[in-house]
C-alpha positions as CSV (number, residue, x, y, z in Angstrom):
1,X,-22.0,-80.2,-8.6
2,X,-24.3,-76.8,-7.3
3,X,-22.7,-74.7,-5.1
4,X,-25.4,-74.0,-2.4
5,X,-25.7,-71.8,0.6
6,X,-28.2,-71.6,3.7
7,X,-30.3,-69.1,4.1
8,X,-31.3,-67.5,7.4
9,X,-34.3,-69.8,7.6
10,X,-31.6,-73.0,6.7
11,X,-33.0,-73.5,3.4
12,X,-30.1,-74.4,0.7
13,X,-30.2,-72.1,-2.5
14,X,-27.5,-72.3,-5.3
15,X,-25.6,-69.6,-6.3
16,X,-26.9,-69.2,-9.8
17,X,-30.7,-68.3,-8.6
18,X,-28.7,-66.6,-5.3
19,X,-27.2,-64.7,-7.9
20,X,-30.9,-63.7,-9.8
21,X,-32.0,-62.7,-6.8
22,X,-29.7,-60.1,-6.1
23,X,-29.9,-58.7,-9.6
24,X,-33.7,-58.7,-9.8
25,X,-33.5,-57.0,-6.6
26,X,-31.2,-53.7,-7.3
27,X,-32.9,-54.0,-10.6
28,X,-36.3,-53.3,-8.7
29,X,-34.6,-50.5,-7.0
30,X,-33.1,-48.9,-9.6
31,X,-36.9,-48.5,-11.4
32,X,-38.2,-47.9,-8.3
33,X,-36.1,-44.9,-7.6
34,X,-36.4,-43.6,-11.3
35,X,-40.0,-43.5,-10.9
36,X,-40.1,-41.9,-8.0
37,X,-38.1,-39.2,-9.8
38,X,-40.3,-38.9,-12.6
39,X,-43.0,-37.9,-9.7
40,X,-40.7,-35.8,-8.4
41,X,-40.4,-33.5,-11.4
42,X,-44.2,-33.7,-12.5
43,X,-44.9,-32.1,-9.2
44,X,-42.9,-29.7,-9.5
45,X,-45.0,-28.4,-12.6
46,X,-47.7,-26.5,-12.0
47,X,-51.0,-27.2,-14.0
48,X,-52.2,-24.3,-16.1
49,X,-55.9,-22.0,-15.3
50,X,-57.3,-23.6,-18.7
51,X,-57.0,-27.1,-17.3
52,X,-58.5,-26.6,-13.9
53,X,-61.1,-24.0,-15.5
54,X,-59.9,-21.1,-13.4
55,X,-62.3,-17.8,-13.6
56,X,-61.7,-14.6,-11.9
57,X,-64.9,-14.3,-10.0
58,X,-66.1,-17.3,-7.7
59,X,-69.1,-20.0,-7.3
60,X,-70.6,-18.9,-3.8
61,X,-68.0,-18.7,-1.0
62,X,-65.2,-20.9,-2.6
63,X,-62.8,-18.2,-3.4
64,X,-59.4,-18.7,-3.9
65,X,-58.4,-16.3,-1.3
66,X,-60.2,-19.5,1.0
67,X,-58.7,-22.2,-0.8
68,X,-55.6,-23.9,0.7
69,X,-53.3,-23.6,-2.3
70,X,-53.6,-19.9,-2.5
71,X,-50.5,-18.2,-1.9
72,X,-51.2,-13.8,-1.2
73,X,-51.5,-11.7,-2.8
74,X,-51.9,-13.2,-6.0
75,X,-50.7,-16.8,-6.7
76,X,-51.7,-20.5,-6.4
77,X,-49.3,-23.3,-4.8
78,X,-50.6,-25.4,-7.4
79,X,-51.5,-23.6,-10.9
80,X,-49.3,-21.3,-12.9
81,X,-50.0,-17.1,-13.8
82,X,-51.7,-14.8,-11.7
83,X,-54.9,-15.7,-9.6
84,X,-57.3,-13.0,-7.9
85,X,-58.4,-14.0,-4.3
86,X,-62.0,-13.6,-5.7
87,X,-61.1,-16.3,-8.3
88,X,-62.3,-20.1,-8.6
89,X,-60.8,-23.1,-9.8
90,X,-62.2,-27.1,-10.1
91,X,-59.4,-27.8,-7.6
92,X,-60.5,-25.1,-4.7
93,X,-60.0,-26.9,-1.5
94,X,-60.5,-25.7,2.4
């Protein structure tokens, strides 16, 4: 005979796929949270001036001293090395 239990809506479930819940379920969370982790380090990386095309003088007014991620007097939030405020990257944003 199945050992059942009630659920908060009163439906019976048996142990055994009670049990297969609960381990699908800290199973999740455990990938879950080592994802999350993996994103965690990736951001910490900063991407490097060959793969946003970084120059040192600017298209127009989008200089890097304007650009959010610019951090005086000479570094970016966002991409490795030195970077002149007069410089330009594909990832200038205002």
């Amino acid at each position: 005979m199945r050992e059942m239990f009630l659920t908060s809506r009163g439906a019976a479930v048996c142990r055994r796929s009670f049990l297969r819940g609960v381990i699908l379920a800290v199973c999740g969370g455990i990938a879950g949270a080592a994802i999350e982790s993996r994103g965690a380090v990736a951001a910490d990386r900063k991407l490097t001036q060959a793969q946003v095309i970084y120059r040192d003088k600017a298209q127009g007014e989008s200089l890097c001293s304007n650009c959010k991620y610019f951090q005086a007097p000479a570094s970016c939030a966002i991409i490795e090395g030195v970077i002149a405020p007069s410089g330009w990257c594909n990832k200038y944003a205002k």
